[in-house]
Every structure is written in structure tokens, then in C-alpha cells.
N, C-alpha and C positions, 0 to 999 in steps of 0.2 A: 568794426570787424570787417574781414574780407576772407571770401573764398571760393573756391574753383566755378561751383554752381552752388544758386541758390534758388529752391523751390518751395514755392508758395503754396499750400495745401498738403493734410496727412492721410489723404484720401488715397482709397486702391492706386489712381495712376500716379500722384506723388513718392506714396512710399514706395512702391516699386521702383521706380526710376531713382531714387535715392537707394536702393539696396545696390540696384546694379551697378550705379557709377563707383559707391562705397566699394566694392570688392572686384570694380575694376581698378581702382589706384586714385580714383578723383577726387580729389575733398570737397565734399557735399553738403550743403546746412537745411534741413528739412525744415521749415516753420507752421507750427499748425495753431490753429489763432484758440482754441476750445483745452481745456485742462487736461482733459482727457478725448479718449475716441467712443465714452460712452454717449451715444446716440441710438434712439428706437427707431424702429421701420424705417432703416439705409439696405440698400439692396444686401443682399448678401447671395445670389443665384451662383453657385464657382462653377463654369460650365469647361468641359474638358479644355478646351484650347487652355486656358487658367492652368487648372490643376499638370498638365502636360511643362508648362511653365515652372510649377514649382517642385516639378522631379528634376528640371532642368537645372534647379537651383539646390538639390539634394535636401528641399523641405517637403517632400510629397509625406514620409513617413511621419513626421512632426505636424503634419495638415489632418493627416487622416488618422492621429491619434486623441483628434477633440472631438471622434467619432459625431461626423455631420452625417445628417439626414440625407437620404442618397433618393434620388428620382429620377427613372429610366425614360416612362413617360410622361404626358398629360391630358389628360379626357376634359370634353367639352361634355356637361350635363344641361341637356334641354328639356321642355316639360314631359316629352315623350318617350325620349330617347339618349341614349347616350355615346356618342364619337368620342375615338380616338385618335387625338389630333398628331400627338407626334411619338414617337418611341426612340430612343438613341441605342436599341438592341440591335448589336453587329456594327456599330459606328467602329469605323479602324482608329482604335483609340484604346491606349490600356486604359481609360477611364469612360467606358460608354455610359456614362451617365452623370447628373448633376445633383450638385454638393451643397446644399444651406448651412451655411457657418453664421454666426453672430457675425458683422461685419467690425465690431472692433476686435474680437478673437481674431479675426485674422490680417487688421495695423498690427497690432499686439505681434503676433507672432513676425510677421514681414521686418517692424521695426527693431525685434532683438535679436533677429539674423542681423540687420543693417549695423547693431552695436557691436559685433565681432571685431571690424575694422576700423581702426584707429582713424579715418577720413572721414568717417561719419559721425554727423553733431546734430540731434534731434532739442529743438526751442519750442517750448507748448507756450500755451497762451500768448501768441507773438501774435498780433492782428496785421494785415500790411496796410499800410495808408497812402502809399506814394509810391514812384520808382522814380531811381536817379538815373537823370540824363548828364550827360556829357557829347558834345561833337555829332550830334542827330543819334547816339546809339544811347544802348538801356546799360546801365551799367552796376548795376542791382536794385535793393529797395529801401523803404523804411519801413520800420515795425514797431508797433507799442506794445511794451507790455507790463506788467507790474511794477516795474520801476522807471520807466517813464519808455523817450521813444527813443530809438535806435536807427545806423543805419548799415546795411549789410552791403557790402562791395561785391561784383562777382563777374566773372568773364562770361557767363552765362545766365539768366535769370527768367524759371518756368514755372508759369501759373499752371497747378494743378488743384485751384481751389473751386472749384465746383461750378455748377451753371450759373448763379451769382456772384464769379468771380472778382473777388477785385483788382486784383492784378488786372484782368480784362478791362474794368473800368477805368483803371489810372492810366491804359495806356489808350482811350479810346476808342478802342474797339467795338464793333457793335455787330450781333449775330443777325444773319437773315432768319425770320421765324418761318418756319411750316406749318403751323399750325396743330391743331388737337381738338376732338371733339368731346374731350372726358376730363375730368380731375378724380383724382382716388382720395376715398378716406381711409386710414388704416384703422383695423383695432382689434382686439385679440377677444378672443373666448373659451374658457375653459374645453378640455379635451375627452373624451372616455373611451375606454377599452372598446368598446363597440361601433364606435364610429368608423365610417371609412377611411380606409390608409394613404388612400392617393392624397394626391394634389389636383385640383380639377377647376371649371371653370362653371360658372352655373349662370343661363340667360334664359329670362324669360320675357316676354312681352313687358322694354318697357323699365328693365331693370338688367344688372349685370352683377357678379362677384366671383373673386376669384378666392377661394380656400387655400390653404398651405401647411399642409401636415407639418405643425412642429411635436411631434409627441406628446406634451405637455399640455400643449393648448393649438389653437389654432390661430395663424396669423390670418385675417379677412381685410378683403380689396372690394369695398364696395364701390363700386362706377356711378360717378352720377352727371348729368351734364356740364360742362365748361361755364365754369363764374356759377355754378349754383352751392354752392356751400352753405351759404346764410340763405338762400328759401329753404335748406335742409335742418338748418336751426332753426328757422325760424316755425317748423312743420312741429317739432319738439322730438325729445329722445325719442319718446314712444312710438312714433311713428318710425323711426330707424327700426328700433328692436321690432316692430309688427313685420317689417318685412322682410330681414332677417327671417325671421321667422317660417314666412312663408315662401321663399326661396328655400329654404334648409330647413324643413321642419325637423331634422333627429337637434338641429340647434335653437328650438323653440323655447325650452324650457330654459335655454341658459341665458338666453338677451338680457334679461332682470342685471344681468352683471355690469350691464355699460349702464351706470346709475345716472352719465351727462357728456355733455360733447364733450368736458375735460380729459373724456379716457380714447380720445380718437382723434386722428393727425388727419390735415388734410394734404398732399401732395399736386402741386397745379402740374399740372401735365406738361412740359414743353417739347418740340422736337426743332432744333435750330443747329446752323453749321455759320462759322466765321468764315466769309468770302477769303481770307488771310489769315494763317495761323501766328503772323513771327512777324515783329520785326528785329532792324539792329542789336542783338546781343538781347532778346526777348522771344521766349516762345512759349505756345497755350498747348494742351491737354487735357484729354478725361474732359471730362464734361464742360469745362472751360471753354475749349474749342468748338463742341458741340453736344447739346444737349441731345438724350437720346427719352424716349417715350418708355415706358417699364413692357411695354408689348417684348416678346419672347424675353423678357429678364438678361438681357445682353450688357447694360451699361456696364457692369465691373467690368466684364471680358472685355470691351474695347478699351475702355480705358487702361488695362493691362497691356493689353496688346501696343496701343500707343506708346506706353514707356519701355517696351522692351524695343520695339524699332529705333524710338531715341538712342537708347543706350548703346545700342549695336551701333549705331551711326555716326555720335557723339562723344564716343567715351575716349575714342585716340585723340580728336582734335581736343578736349578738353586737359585732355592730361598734356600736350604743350600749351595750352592757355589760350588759344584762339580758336572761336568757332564763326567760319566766314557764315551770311546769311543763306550764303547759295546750298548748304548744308542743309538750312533749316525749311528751307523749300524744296528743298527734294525728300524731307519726310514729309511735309505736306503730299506733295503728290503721291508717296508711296501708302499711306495713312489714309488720302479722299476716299478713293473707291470703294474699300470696305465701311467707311464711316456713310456713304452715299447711298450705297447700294442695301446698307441694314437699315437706315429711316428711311428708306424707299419701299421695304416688305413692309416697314411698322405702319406705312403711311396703307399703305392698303389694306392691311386689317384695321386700324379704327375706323376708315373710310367706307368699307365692304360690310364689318362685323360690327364694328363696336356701335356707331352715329347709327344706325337702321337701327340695331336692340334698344339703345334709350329713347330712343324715337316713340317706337313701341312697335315697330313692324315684327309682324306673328312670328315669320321666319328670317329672319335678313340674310340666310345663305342656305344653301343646299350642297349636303357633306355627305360622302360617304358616310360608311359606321364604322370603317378602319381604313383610315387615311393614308398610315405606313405602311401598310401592304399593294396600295396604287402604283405602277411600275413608274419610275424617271420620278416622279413627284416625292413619293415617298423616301427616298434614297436621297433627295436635294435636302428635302427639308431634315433630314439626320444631321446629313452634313452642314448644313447653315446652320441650325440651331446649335450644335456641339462645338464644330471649328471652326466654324465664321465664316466670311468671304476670301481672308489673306491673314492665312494663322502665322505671329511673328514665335522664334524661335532664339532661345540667348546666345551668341554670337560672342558675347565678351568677357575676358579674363577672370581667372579667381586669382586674385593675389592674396600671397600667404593675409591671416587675419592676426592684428593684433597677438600675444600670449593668453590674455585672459580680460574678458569681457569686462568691461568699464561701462558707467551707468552713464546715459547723457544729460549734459547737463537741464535743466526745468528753464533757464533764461540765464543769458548775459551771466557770466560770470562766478555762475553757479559752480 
């Protein structure tokens, strides 16, 4: 098979980048190597830069009709007291606040925008195993999948397959690490009318977790230190649920429900950036390019933000068929700064906040009790946290879509 771009991953900055080049004229082959995009504890934070994005795409009202959990601010709970770390009230945004969506509800919904357009061909369970060279350039990939392996031709060809990218691996490439001084376990707990509504962060000597109002129940982030997973199994459940416990005691009564590790994910922490994002007729994204820390919940948003500057930048030279490298280094450089400058704030809060609390230092920082009301400070941190460093905005054509929606094809020939 052969066509226009081919992109590796069904993730936030894949499917994005495949909606836009789709409904700017490009014929685009999305491959995502998983049957589906059902996946537990993938971010799902859609912070306005995002949702600003998806009114740009005329999906804001189709977003905000799977009625997501909306979160203005976020409070830090300490044993004594409680900070309010950020609030996004008055952020110049019709969306001053952030949105939890299931992260496949919203491939889901991105990818049946994308089928509107006859240029658009979504391949599930496609794994990539290889990429074709020709003449020092990339000249697309190969893929396995249910009926054996394949190879896809493409004038362009972008890994948006995630921090363990493969595309990144078959073409070399290797991220410089920064390091992390935490892994998270995720795992959920039933919910009750009585509990509090926020989302907040609870540190205590020694110990760290982050809560997540999902209505229903609650999503938990418990922090524990880098490469300790197995001392944490090896401690047994009970010891998990006791501390639970005693961080959250209104969640005391419910621990009993994580009956074994089986019911809890562990997530290693990375924060890494590719010295070079692209070569020859190859380029990375989203988390590919560099991995980001779950500190202020930004990965979706940058990896959005990364495919919308693509496609703003690439969508005319792809529709004549050639995209020179000098293109794909100049989103590099347009892309670094806000990718640099947000694992440079992450790098100081686990460095400041996070490494001192597991530590077990009593206080690791000294915070007002309302931090959004601090003059300059306050008002920065709105704006970072909501619209990033260098909020991209869609730039590229709607062409007319297809008559009427066609399903795409499951693989090859389907």
C-alpha cells in the first residue's frame, strides 16, 4: 500500500494529526497496533489549550456532550492545612477550566471526525516493526498484523506511538533522560455522596497521593519512590490499603476493595526530550519526541498541541508530495521551547516537592494558603497550566468531507 503520510500511533498526537491532515485534502493511514483504544489510567486531563482546539475543529459541542468532569482548581492537602495551588478562574479562555474525559472517548470521538473524509484510513492492530529506507530517507514502514506483515509507502512517515516508541527505535533514535524521582501506582476506589468534590493532592511525611474526582469512584495516584514497585509488593496489599487509609481516612473503610496488586497499574515516570526530532522523510511526536512527567497533567495538551503545528506547517507540502527536512526542523524548533520550558517547571516540582515528601522531610516547601491570589505568580501559573508556553491554533483548510461517513477499514483490505 502507499500514501500521503503515514502515522504510527492512535494516541492524542496521532489522531490529531491524522484528523487535520484528513480534512485538509492529505491522504493519511493512521495505524494503531491495540484492537481497540480501550486502555485504564492513560491521561485524560483536556486542559483549555485542547478544548480551544476542538471548537476550532467545530467538536467543542460533541466534547462537552460526554459531559466530562470539569476542575477549576487544585488544592494541596497537608496534615495541617490546606493550599490552594492553582485555580484557572478568569483565565482568558471560554474554557477556564479542565475537562477528564476517558481518553478512549475521546480517540473515539477525534477518530469519527477523521472518517467524515474520504483521505482518511484508520488500520487497528497494525504493530510497526521496521521502516523503509531508500537513498538515506524514510520512506514509510512495516506492519503486522492479523494476516501477516505489510508494508506502507509514504512521502512522510510520524511516530506518534508513545514513550516506547517504536518507530523511535527502528530508526535509532535515543532520548536524553532527565531523570524522576517517583513512579505512580494507579487504582481506583469506590466514591460516596459525602466525600469531597475536588481533586487535590494529599502529602504527608514520607508519603504522597493524588485523588481525582471521577463521580463514580475515585481515580488514586499513589507516589512511591523510583524502581520501588516490588519493595511495595513485596510489603503486601495490606500494607498499601493501611496507608491509604491513613492519608485519607473518609477512604479507610473502602481499601478492603483492592483485594491484590492485580487491581493497580504501575506507571515509571520518565521526563526525556530527543536531541533531533526528524530525520529524511521521518518525524516523532507526543510523547515519542519526548516524554513528559504526569506533574501538572499536560502530556495530552502538548502532544496536541505538537500535531496541530505539524499540520499547520505540513499540510500544503504534503498535499504536492514532498516534505523537504528543512520543514521538519523548523517545527522542531518551533515545538522545543514549550516542550523545554514544561519539563523544566515538572523538573522543579519533583525536585522541590515531590523527592523531599518521599524522603519524609516534615515540610519540603513553604506555600502560601492561596497561591492564585499572589500577584505575577498567580496569574503565570493560570496561564501555564491552561495555555501552555506557545498555545498552537488550526491554521489549516476544511475541505468539503466525503457525502456520508464510511467505516474504516480493521486491516489491509478489509
Amino acid at each position: 500500500m502507499s500514501t500521503t503520510c503515514a502515522i504510527a500511533g492512535g494516541g492524542p498526537a496521532g489522531a490529531v494529526l491524522a484528523l487535520l491532515l484528513a480534512r485538509a485534502g492529505v491522504e493519511v493511514t493512521l495505524l494503531e497496533k491495540h484492537a481497540d483504544f480501550l486502555r485504564d489510567f492513560r491521561g485524560d486531563t483536556i486542559h483549555p489549550s485542547t478544548m480551544e482546539v476542538l471548537d476550532e475543529l467545530g467538536l467543542s459541542e460533541r466534547f462537552h456532550a460526554m459531559v466530562p468532569r470539569r476542575m477549576s482548581g487544585l488544592e494541596m492537602w497537608l496534615d495541617d492545612r490546606v493550599i490552594e495551588l492553582v485555580s484557572l478562574k478568569g483565565l482568558d479562555s471560554r474554557y477556564p477550566y479542565i475537562a477528564f474525559v476517558p481518553q478512549w472517548d475521546f480517540l473515539t470521538m477525534i477518530t469519527e471526525a477523521a472518517r467524515r473524509y474520504p483521505t482518511f484510513r484508520l488500520i487497528m492492530e497494525a504493530e510497526v516493526v521496521g521502516l523503509i529506507r531508500e537513498g538515506g530517507s524514510v520512506r514509510g514502514l512495516r506492519y503486522r498484523d492479523r494476516d501477516g506483515e505489510h508494508e506502507l509507502r509514504a512521502a512522510l512517515t510520524v511516530g506518534a506511538d508513545g514513550r516506547h516508541s517504536d518507530v523511535r527505535r527502528a530508526a535509532g533514535l535515543v532520548p536524553v533522560e532527565h531523570g524522576a524521582p517517583m513512579d505512580v501506582v494507579w487504582f481506583r476506589l469506590p466514591r460516596e455522596e459525602t466525600d469531597p468534590v475536588t481533586t487535590f493532592g494529599r502529602i504527608s511525611s514520607g508519603r504522597m497521593m493524588v485523588a481525582i474526582n471521577r463521580s463514580a469512584y475515585w481515580q488514586l495516584a499513589y507516589l512511591i519512590p523510583k524502581g520501588g514497585f516490588d519493595r511495595l509488593r513485596a510489603q503486601g496489599i495490606g500494607a498499601l490499603r493501611s496507608s491509604i487509609g491513613e492519608l485519607l481516612p473518609f477512604l479507610a473503610g473502602r481499601t478492603g476493595e483492592l483485594a491484590s496488586f492485580d487491581q493497580v497499574s504501575e506507571l515509571r515516570v520518565a521526563i526525556n526530550r530527543l536531541r533531533r526530532w526528524h530525520r529524511p522523510g521521518l518525524l516523532l511526536i507526543g510523547d515519542a519526541a519526548h516524554a513528559m512527567s504526569p506533574v501538572f497533567g499536560v502530556g495530552i495538551n502538548l502532544a496536541v498541541q505538537d500535531a496541530v503545528a505539524a499540520a499547520n506547517l505540513l499540510a500544503g507540502p504534503l498535499r504536492a508530495g514532498h516534505v523537504p527536512e528543512s520543514l521538519l526542523r523548523r517545527l522542531q524548533r518551533r515545538r522545543t521551547p514549550p516542550t523545554a520550558i514544561t519539563q523544566f517547571a515538572q523538573r522543579i516540582v519533583q525536585n522541590r516537592l515531590i523527592r523531599p515528601a518521599l524522603k519524609g522531610v516534615p515540610r519540603p516547601v513553604t506555600l502560601p494558603r492561596d497561591l492564585p491570589s499572589v500577584p505575577i505568580v498567580g496569574p503565570l501559573m493560570r496561564r501555564f497550566i491552561g495555555l501552555g508556553v506557545l498555545p498552537e491554533h488550526v491554521r489549516t483548510p476544511d475541505a468539503p468531507p466525503n457525502a456520508g461517513a464510511r467505516p474504516a477499514p480493521a486491516r489491509p483490505g478489509a
